[in-house]
Biopython code that builds the backbone (N, CA, C, O; Angstrom):
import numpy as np
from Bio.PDB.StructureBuilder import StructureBuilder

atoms = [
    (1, "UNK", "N", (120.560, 57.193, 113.135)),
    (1, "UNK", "CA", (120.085, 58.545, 113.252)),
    (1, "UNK", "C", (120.056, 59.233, 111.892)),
    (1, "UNK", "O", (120.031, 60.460, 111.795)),
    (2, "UNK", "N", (120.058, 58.702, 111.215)),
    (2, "UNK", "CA", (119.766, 58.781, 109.308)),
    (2, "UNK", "C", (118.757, 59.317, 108.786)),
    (2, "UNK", "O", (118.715, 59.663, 107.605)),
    (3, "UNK", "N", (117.810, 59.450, 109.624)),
    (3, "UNK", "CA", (116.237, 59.361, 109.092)),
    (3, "UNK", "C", (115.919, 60.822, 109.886)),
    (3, "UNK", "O", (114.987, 60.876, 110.687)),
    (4, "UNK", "N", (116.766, 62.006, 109.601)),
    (4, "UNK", "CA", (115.998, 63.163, 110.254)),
    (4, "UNK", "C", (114.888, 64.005, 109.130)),
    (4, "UNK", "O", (115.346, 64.530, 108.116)),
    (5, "UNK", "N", (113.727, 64.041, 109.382)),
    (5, "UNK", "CA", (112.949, 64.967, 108.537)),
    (5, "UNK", "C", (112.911, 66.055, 108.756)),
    (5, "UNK", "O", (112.513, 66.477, 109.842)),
    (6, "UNK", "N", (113.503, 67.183, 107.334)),
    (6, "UNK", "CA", (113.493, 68.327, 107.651)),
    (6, "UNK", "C", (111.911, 68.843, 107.025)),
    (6, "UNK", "O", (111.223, 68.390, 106.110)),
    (7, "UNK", "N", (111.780, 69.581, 107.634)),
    (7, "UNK", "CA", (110.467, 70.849, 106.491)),
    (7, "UNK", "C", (111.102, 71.672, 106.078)),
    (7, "UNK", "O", (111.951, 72.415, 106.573)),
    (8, "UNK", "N", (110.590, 71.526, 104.896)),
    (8, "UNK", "CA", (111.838, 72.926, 103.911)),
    (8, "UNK", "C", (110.362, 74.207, 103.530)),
    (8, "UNK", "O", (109.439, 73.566, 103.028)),
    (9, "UNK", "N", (110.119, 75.232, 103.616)),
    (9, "UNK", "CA", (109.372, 76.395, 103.301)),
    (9, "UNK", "C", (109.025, 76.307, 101.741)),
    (9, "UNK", "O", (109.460, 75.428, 100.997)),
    (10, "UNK", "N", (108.281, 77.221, 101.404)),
    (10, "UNK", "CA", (107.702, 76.756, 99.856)),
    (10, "UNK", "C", (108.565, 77.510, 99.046)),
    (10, "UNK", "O", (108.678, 77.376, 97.827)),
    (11, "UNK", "N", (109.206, 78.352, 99.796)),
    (11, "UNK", "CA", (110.161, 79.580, 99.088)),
    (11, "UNK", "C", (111.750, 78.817, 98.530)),
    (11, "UNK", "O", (112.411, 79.128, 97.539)),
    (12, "UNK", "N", (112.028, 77.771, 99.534)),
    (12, "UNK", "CA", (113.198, 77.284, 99.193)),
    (12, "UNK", "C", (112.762, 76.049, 98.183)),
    (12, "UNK", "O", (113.441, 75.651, 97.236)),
    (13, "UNK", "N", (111.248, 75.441, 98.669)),
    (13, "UNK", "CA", (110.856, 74.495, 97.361)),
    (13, "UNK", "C", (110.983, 75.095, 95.813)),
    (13, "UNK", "O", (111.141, 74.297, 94.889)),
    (14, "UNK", "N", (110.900, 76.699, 95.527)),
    (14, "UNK", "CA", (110.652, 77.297, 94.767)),
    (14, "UNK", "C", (112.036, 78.004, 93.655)),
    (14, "UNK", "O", (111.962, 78.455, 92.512)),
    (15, "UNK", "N", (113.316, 77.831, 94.658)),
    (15, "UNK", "CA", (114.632, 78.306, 94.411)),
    (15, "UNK", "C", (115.209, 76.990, 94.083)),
    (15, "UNK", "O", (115.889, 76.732, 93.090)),
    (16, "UNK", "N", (114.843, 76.146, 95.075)),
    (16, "UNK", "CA", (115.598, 74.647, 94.628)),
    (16, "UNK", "C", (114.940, 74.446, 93.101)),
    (16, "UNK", "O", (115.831, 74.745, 92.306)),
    (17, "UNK", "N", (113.995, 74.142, 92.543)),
    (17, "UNK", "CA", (112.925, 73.791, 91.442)),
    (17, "UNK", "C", (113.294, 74.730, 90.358)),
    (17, "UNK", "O", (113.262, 74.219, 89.239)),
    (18, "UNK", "N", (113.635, 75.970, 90.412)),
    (18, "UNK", "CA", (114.192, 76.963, 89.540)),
    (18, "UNK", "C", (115.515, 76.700, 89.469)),
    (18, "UNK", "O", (115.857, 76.592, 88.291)),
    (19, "UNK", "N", (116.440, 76.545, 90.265)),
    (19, "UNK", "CA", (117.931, 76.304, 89.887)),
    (19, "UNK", "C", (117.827, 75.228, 89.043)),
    (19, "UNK", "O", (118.322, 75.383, 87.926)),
    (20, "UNK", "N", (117.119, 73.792, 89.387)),
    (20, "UNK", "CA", (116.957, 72.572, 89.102)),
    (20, "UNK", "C", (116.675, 73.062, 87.245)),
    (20, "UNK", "O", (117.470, 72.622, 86.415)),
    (21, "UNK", "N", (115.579, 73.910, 86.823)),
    (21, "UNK", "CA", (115.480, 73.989, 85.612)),
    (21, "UNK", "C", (115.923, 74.415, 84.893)),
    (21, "UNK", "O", (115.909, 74.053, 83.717)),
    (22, "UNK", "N", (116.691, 75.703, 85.539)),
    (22, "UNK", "CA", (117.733, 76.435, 84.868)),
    (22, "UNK", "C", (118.692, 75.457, 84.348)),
    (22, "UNK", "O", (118.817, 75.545, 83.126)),
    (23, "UNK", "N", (119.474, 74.469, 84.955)),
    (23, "UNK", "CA", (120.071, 73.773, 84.604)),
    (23, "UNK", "C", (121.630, 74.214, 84.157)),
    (23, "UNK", "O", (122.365, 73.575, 83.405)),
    (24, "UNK", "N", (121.917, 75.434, 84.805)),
    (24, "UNK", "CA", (122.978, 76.561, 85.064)),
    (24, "UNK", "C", (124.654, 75.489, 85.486)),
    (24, "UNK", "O", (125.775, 75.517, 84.978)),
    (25, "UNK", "N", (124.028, 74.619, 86.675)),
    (25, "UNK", "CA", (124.831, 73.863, 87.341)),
    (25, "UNK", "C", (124.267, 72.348, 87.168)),
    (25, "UNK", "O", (123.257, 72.176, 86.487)),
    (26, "UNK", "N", (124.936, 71.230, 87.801)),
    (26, "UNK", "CA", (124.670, 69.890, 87.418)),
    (26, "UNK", "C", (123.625, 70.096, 89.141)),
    (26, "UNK", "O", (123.246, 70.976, 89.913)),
    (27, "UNK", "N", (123.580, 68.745, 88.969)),
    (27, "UNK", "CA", (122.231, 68.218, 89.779)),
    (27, "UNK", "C", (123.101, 67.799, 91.604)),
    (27, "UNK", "O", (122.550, 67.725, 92.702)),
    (28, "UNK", "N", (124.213, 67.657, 91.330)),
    (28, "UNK", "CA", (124.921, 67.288, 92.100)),
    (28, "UNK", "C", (125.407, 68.637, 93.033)),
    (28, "UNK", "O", (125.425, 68.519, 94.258)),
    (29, "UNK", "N", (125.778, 69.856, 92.419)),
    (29, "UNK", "CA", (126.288, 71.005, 92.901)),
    (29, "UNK", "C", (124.844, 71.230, 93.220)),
    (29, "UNK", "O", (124.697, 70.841, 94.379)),
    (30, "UNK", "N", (123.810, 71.631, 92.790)),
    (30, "UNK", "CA", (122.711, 72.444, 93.370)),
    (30, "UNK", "C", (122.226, 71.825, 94.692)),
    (30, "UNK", "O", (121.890, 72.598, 95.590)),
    (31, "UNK", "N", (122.133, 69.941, 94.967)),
    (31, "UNK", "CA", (122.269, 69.503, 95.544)),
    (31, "UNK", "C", (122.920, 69.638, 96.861)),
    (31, "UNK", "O", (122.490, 69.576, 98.013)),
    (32, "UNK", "N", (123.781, 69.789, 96.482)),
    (32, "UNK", "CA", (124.903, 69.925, 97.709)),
    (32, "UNK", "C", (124.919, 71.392, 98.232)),
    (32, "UNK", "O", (125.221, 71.594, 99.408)),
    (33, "UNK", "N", (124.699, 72.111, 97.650)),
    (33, "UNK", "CA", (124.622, 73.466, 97.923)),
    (33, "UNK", "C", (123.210, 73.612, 98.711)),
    (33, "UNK", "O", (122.935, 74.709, 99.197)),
    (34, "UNK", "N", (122.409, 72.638, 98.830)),
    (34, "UNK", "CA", (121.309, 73.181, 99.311)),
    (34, "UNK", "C", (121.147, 71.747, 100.431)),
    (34, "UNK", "O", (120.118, 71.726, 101.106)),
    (35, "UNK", "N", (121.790, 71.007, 100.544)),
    (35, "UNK", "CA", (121.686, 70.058, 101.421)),
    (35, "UNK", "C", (120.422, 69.275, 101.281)),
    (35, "UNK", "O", (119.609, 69.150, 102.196)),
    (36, "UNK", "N", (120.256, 68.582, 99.701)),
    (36, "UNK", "CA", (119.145, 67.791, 99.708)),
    (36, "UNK", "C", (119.703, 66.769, 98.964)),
    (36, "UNK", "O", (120.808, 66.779, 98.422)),
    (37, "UNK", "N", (118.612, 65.601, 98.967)),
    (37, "UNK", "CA", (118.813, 64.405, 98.058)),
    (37, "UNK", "C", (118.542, 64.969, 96.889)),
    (37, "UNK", "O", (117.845, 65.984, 96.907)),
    (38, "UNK", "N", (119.225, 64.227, 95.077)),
    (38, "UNK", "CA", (118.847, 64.457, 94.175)),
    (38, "UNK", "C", (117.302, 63.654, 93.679)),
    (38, "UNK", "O", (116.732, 63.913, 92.619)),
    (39, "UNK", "N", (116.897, 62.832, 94.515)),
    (39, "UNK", "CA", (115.867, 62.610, 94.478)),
    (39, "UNK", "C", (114.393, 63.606, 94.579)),
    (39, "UNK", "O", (113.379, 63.803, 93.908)),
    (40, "UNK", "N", (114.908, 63.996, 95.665)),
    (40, "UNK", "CA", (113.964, 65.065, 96.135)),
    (40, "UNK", "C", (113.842, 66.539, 95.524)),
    (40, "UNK", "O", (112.870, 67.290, 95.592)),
    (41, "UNK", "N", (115.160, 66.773, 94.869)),
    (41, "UNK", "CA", (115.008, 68.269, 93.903)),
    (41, "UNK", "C", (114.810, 67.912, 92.712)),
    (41, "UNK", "O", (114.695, 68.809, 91.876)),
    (42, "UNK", "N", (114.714, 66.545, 92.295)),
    (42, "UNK", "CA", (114.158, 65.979, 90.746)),
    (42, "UNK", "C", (111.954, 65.919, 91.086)),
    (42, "UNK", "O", (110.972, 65.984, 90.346)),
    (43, "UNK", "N", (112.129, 65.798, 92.277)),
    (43, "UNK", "CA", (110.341, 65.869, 92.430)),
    (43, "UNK", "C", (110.098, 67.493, 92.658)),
    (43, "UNK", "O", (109.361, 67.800, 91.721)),
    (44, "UNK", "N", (110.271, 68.296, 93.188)),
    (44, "UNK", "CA", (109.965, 69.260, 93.475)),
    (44, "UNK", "C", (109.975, 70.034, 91.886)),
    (44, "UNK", "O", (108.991, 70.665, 91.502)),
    (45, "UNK", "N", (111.099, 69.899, 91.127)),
    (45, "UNK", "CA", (111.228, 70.019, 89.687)),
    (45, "UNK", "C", (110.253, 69.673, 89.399)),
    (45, "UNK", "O", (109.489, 70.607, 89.155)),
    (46, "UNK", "N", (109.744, 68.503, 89.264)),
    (46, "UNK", "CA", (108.466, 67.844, 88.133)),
    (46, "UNK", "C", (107.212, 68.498, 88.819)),
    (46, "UNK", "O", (106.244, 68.945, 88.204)),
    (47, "UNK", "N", (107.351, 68.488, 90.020)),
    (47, "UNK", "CA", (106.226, 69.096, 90.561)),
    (47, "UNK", "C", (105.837, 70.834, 89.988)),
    (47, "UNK", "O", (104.724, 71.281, 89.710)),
    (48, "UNK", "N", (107.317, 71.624, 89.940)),
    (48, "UNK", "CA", (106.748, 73.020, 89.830)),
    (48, "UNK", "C", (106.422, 72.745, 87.877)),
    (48, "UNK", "O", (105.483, 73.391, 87.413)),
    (49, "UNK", "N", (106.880, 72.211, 87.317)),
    (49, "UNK", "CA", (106.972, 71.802, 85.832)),
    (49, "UNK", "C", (105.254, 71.175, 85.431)),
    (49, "UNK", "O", (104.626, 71.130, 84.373)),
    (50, "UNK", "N", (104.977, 70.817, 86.635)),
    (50, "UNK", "CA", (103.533, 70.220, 86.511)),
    (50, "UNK", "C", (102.390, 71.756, 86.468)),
    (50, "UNK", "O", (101.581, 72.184, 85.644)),
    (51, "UNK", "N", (102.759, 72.104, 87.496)),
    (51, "UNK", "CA", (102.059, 73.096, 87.951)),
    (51, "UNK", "C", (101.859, 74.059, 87.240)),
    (51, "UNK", "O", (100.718, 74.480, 87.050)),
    (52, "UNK", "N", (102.871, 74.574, 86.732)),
    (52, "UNK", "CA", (103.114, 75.701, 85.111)),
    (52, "UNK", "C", (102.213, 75.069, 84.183)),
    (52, "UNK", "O", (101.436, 75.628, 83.410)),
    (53, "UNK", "N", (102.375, 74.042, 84.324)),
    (53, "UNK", "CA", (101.478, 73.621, 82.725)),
    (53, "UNK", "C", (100.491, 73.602, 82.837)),
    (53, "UNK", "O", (99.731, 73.826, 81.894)),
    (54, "UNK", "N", (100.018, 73.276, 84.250)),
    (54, "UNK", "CA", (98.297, 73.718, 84.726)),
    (54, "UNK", "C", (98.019, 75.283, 84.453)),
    (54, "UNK", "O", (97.227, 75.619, 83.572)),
    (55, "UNK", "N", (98.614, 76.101, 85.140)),
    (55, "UNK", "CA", (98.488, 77.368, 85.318)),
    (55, "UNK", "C", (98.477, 78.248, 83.632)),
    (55, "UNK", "O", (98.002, 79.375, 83.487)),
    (56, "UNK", "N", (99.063, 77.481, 82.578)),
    (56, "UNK", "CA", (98.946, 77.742, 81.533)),
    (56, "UNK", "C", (97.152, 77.525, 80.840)),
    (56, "UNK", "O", (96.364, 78.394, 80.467)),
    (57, "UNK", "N", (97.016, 76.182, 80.883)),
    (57, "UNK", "CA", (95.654, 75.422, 80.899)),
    (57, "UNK", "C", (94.257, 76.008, 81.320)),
    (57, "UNK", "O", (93.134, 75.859, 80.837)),
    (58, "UNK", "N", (94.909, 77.009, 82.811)),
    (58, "UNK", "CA", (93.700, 77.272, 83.180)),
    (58, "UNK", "C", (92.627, 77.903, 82.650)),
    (58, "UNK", "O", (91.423, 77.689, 82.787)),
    (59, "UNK", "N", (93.275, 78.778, 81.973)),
    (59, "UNK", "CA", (92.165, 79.529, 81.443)),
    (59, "UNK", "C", (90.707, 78.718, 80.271)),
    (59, "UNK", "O", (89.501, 78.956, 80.344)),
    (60, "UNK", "N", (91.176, 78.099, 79.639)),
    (60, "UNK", "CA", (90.810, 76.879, 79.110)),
    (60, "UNK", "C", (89.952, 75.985, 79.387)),
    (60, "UNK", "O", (89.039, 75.608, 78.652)),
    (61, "UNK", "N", (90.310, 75.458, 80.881)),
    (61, "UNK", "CA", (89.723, 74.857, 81.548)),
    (61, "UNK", "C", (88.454, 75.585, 82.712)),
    (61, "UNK", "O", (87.528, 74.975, 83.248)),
    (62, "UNK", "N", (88.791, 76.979, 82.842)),
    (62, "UNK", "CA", (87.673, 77.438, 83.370)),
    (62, "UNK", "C", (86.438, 77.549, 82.156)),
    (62, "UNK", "O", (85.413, 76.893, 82.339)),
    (63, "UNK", "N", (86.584, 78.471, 80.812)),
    (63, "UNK", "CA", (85.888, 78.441, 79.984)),
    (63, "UNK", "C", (85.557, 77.417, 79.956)),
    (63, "UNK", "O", (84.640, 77.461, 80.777)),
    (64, "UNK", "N", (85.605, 76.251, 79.550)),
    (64, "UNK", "CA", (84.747, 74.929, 79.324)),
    (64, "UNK", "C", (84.040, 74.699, 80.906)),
    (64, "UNK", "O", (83.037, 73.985, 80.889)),
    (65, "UNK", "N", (84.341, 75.077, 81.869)),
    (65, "UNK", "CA", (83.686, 74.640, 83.242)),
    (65, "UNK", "C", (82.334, 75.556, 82.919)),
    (65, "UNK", "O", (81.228, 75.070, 83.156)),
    (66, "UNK", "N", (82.506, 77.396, 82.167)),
    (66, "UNK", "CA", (81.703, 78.045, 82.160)),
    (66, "UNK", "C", (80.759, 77.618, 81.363)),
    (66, "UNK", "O", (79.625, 77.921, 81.733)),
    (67, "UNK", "N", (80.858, 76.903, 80.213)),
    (67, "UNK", "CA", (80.441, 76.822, 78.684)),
    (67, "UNK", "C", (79.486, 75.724, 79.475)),
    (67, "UNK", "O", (78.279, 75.931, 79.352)),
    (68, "UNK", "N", (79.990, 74.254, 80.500)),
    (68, "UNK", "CA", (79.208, 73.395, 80.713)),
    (68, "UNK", "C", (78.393, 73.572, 81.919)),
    (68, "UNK", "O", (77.572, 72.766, 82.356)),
    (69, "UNK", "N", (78.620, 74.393, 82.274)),
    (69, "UNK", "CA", (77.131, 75.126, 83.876)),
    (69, "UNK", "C", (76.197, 75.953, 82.277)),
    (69, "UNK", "O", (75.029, 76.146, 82.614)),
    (70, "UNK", "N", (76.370, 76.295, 81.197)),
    (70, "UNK", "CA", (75.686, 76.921, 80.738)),
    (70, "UNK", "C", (74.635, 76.021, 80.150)),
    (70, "UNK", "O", (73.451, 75.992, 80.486)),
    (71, "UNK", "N", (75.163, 75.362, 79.317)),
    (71, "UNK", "CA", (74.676, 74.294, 78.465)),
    (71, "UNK", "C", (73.789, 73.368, 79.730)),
    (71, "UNK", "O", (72.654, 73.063, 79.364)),
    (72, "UNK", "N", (74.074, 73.015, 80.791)),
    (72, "UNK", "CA", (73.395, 71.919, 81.862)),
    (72, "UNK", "C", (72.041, 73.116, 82.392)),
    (72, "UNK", "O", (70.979, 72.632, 82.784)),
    (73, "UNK", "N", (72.214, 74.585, 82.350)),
    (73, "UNK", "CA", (71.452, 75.797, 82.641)),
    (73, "UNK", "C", (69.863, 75.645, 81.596)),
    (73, "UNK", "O", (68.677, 75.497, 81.893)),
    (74, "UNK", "N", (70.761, 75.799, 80.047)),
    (74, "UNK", "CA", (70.202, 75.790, 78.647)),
    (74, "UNK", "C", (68.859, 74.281, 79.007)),
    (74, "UNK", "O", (67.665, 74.125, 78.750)),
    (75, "UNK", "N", (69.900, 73.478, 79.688)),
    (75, "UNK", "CA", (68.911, 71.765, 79.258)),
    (75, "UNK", "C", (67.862, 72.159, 80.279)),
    (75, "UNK", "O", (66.723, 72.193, 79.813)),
    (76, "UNK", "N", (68.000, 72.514, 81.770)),
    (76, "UNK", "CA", (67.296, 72.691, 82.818)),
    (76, "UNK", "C", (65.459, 73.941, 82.255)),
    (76, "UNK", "O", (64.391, 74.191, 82.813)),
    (77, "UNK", "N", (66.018, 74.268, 81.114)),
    (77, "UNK", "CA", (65.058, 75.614, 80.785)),
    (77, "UNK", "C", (64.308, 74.603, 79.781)),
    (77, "UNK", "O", (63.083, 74.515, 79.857)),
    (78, "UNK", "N", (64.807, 74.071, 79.126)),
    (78, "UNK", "CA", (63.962, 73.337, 78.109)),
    (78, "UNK", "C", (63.179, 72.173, 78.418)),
    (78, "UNK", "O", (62.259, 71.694, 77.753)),
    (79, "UNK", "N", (63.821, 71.642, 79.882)),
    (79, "UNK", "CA", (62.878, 70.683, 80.484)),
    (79, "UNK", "C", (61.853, 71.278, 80.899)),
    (79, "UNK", "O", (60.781, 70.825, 80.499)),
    (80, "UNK", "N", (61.829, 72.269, 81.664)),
    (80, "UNK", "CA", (61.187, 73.230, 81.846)),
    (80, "UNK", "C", (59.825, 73.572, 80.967)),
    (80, "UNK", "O", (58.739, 73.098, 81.301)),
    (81, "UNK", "N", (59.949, 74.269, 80.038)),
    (81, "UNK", "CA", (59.069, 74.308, 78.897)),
    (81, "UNK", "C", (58.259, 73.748, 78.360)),
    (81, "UNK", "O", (57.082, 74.052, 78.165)),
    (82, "UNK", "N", (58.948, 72.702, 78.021)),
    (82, "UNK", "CA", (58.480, 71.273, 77.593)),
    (82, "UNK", "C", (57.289, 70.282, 78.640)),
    (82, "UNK", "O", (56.415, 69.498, 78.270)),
    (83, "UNK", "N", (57.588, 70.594, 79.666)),
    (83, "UNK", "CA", (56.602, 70.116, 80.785)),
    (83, "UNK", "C", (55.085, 70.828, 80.816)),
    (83, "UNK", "O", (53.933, 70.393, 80.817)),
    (84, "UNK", "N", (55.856, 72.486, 80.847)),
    (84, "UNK", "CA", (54.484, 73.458, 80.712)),
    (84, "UNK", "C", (53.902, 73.492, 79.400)),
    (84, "UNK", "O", (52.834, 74.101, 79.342)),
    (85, "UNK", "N", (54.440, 72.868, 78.068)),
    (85, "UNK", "CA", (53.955, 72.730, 77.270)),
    (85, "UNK", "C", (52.738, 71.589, 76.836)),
    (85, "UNK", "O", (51.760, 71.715, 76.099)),
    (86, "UNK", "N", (53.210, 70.510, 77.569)),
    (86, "UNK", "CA", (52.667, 69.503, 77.254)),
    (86, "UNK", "C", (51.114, 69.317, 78.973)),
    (86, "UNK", "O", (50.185, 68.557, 79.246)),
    (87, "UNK", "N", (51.781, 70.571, 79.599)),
    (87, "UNK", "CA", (50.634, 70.697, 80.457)),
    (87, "UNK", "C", (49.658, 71.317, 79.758)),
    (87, "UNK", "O", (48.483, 71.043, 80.001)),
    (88, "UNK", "N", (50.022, 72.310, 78.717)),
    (88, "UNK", "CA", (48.701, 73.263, 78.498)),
    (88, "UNK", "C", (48.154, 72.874, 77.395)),
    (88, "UNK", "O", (47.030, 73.353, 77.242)),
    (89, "UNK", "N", (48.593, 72.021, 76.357)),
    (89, "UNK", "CA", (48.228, 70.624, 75.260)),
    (89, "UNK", "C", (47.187, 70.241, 75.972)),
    (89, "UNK", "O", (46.080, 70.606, 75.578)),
    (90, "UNK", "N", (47.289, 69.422, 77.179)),
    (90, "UNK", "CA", (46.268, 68.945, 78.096)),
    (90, "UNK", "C", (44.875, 69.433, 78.735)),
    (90, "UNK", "O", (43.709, 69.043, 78.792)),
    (91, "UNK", "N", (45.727, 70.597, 79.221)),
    (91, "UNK", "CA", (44.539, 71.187, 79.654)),
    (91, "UNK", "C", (43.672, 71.944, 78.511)),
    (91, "UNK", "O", (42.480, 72.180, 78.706)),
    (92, "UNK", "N", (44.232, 72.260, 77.480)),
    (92, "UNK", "CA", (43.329, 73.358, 76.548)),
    (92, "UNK", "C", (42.836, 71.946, 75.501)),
    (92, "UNK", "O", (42.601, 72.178, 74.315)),
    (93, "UNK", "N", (42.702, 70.436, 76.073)),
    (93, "UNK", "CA", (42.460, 69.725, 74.796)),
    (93, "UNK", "C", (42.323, 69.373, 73.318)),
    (93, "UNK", "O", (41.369, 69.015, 72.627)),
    (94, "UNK", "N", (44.154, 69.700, 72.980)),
    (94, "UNK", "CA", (44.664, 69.409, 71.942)),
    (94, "UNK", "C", (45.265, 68.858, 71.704)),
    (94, "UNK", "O", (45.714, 68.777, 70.560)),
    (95, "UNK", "N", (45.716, 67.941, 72.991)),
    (95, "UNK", "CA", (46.733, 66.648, 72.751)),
    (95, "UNK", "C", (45.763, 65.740, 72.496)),
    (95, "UNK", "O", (46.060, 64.572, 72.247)),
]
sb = StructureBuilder()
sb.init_structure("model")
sb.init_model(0)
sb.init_chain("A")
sb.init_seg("    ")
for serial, (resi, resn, name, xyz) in enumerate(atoms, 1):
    if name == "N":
        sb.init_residue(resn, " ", resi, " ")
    sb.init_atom(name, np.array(xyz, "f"), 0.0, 1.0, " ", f" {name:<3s}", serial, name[0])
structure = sb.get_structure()
């Protein structure tokens, strides 16, 4: 009867992961105080540690998402052009 799965709320994922970094107490007391494996408050750690560093990034990473819808915008206009250009070469017989 070893194998009970609890669901823990995102709020206690969030207190466990902060004590864990604080690093105030050892891994063993926060542990025990919260009734988990040290396995499992060493992932939730890397996990919120992951996440910060995204949330830092983002901004970064949206600008370049913006910069490359612009530039793929920019190519779409010049294909563009270039088509009606080489249509009216044709038709006004100067190609």
């Amino acid at each position: 009867m070893g194998n009970i799965k609890r669901k823990h709320s995102t709020s206690f994922k969030i207190e466990v992961a902060l004590d864990m970094i604080r690093q105030k107490e050892t891994v063993a007391i926060i542990c025990s105080r919260y009734s988990i494996h040290p396995t499992q408050a060493n992932r939730w750690k890397d996990k919120a540690l992951e996440i910060m560093a995204a949330g830092f990034n983002n901004k970064s990473t949206v600008k370049q998402k913006q910069k490359d819808e612009l530039i793929d915008e920019l190519y779409k206009q010049i294909g563009q052009l270039k088509v009606e250009l080489d249509w009216l070469k044709k038709n006004m017989g100067t190609a």
